[in-house]
C-alpha positions as CSV (number, residue, x, y, z in Angstrom):
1,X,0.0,0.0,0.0
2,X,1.6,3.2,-0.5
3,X,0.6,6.2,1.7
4,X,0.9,10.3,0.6
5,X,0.6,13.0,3.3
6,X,-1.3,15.9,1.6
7,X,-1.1,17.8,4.8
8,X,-2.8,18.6,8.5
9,X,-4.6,15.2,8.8
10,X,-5.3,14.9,5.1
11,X,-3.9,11.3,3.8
12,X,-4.2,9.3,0.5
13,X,-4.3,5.6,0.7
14,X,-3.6,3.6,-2.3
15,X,-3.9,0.0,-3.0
16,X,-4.4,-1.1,-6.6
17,X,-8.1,-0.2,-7.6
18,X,-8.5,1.2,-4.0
19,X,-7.8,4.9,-3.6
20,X,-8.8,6.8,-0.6
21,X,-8.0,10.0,0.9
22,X,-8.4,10.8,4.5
23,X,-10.7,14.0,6.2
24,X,-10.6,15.7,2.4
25,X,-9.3,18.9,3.4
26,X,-7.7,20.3,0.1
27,X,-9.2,24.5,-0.4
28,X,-8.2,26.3,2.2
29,X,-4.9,24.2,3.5
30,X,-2.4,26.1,2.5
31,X,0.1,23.2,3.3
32,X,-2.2,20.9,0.7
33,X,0.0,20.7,-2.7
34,X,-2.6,19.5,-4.8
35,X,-5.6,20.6,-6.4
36,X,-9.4,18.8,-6.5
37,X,-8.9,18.7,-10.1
38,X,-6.1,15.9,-8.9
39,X,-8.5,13.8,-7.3
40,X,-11.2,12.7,-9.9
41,X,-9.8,8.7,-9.8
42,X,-11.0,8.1,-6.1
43,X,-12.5,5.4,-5.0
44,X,-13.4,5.8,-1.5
45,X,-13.7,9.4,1.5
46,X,-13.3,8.6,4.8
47,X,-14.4,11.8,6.7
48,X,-13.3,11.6,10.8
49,X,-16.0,14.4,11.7
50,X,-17.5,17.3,10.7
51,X,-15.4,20.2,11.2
52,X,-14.6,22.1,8.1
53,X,-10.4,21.3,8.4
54,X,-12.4,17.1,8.0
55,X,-15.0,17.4,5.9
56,X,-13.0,19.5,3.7
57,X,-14.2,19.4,-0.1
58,X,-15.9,16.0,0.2
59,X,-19.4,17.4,-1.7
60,X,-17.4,18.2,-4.9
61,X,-15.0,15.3,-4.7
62,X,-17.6,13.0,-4.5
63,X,-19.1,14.3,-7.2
64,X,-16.6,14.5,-9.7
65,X,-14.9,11.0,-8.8
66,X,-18.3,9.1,-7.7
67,X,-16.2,7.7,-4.9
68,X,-18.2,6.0,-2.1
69,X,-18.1,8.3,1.5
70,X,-17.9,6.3,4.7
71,X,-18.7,8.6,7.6
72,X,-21.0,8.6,10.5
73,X,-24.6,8.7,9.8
74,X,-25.3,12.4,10.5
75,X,-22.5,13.3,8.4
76,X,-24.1,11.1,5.7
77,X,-27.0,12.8,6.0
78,X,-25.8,16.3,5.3
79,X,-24.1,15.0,2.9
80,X,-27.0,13.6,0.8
81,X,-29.0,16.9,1.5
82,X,-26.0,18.4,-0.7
83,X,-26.5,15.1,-3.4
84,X,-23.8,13.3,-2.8
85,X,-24.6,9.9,-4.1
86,X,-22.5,7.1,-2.5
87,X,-22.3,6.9,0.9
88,X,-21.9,4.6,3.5
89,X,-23.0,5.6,7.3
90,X,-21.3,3.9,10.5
91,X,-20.9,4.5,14.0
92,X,-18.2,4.3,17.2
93,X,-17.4,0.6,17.2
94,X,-19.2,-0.4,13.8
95,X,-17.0,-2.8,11.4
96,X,-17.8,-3.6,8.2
97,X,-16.7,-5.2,5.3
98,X,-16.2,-3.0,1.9
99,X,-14.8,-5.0,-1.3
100,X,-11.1,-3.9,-0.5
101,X,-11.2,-5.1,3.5
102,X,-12.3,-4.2,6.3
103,X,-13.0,-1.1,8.3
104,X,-13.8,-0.2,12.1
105,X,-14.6,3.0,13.5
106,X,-13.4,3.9,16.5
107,X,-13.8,6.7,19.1
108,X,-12.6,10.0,19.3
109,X,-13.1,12.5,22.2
110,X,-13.6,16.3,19.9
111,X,-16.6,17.9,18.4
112,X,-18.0,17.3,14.8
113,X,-20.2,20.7,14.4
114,X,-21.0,21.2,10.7
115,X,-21.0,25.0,9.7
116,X,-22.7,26.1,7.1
117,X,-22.8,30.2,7.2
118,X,-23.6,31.3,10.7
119,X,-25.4,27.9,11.2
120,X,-23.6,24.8,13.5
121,X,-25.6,21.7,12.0
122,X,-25.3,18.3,14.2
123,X,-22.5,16.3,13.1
124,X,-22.6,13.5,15.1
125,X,-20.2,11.5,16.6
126,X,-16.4,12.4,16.0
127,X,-14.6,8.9,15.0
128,X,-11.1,7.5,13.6
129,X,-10.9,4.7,11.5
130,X,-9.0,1.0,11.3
131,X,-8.6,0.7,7.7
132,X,-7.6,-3.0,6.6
133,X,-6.6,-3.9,3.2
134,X,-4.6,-6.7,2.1
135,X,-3.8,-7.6,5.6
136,X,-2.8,-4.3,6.3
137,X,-4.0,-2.4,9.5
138,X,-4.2,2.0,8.8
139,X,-5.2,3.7,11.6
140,X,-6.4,7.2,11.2
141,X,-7.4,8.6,14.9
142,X,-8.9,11.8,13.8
143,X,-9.1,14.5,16.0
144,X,-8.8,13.6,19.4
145,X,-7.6,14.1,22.9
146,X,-6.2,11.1,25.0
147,X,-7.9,8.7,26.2
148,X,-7.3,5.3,27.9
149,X,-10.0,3.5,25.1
150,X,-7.0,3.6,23.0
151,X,-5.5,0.5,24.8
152,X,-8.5,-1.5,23.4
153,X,-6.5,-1.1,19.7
154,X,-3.7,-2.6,20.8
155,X,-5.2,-5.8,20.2
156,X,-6.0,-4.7,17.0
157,X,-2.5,-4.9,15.7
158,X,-2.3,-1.9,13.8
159,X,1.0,-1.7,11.0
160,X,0.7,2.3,10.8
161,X,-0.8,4.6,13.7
162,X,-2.0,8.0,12.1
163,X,-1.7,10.6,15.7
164,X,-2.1,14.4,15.8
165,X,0.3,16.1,17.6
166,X,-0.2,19.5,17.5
167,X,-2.3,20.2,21.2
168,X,-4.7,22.7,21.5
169,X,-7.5,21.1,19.5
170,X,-6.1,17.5,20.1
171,X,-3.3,15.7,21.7
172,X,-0.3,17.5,22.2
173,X,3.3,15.6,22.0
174,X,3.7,13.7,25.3
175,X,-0.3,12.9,25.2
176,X,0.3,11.4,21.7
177,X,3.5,9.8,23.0
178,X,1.8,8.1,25.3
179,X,-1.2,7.1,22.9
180,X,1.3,5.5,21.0
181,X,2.3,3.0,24.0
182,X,-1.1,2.0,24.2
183,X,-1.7,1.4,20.2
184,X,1.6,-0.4,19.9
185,X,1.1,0.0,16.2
186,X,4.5,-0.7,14.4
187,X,4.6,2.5,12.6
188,X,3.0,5.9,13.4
189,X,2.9,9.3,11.7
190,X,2.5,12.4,13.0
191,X,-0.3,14.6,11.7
192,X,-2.7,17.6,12.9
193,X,0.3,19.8,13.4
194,X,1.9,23.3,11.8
195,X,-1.4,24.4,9.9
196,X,-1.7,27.3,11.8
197,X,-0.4,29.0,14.8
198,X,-1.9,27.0,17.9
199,X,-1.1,23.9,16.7
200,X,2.4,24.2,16.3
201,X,4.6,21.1,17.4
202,X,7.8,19.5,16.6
203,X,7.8,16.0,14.8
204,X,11.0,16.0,15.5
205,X,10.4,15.9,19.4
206,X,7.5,13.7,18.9
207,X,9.8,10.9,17.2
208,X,12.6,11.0,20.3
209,X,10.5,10.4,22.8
210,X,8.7,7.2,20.6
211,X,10.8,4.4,22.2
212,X,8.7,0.9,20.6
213,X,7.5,2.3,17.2
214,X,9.3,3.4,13.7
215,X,8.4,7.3,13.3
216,X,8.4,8.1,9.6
217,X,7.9,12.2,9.4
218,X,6.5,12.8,6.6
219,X,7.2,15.9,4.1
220,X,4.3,17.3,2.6
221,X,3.5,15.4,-0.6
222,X,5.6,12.8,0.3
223,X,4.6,8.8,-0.1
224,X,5.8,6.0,1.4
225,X,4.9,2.3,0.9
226,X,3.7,-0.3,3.5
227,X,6.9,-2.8,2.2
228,X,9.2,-0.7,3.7
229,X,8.4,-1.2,6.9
């Protein structure tokens, strides 16, 4: 599977015909190098929760790639009242299995407010998700804060660990450090950090203090493949 960090907590997953990106989040991040005209081959949307840095450009990506969104079910319904075809509702501790593999949704402790003009529409639920494909174990934590539910993935054995950084909003470094020794996962990436001013972290300080896990930092646009783990 190869993996490309488009930025914040935006990720593309890609895995023969399966190609998914991560909390869509491409107008408006500044850090994001490509453009939605990139995107018209995807397969799959995974949105985390309903804040606009998440739920990003998912309307017109959907509608020029006809890729199926998996989301929780009051995301999905906003999403239909804006005619998005394809989509697939879940909820915290839901598993399912797609054609590619297998996916789990798991909790997150953050908001999921939907804004639309001076309007905060119910958006549910905020989640992560356990992505499997071929074997394979993603896991893409969304925004969060700590919590001691995340020793319940360790048994999940999870290959690559998805964890924002950045405080304020979510974790900050130790609270992801120490989310990482209860995931285990063999591999974790730092995310959710540098967009703007009060999320600033250090990657660099993050990986140091991650003693039982490979840290890859990843530049943006930069892919890296499963195999090389």
């Amino acid at each position: 599977m190869k993996i490309t960090y488009l930025g914040h907590s935006v990720f593309l997953l890609e895995e023969g015909a399966f190609k998914a990106i991560i909390d869509p989040f491409i107008r408006g991040n500044k850090s994001c190098p490509i453009t939605i005209e990139n995107l018209t081959n995807l397969s799959h949307i995974f949105i985390t929760h309903g804040h606009s840095d998440h739920i990003g450009d998912a309307v017109e990506l959907a509608d020029n790639s006809g890729a199926l969104v998996v989301a929780n079910a009051e995301i999905g319904r906003y999403l239909a009242s804006k005619g998005v075809k394809r989509i697939h509702t879940m909820h915290i501790g839901g598993r399912h299995q797609f054609d590619f593999g297998v996916v789990k949704m798991t909790a997150a402790v953050h908001g999921s407010g939907i804004m639309e003009g001076d309007q905060v529409i119910e958006g549910g639920n905020p989640g992560g998700f356990v992505i499997e494909v071929k074997g394979t174990k993603i896991y893409h934590a969304g925004d969060t804060g700590l919590t001691y539910d995340m020793k319940l993935l360790e048994d999940e054995k999870i290959d690559i660990a998805m964890i924002p950084i950045g405080g304020n909003y979510t974790m900050d470094v130790p609270d992801a450090v120490r989310a990482v020794s209860f995931i285990k996962p063999k591999a974790v990436i730092p995310m959710h950090y540098n967009t703007f001013p009060a999320i600033e972290a250090s990657p660099e300080e993050f990986k140091k203090k991650i003693k039982n896990a490979e840290v890859f930092i990843l530049e943006i646009n930069e892919m890296m493949e499963i195999d090389s783990l």
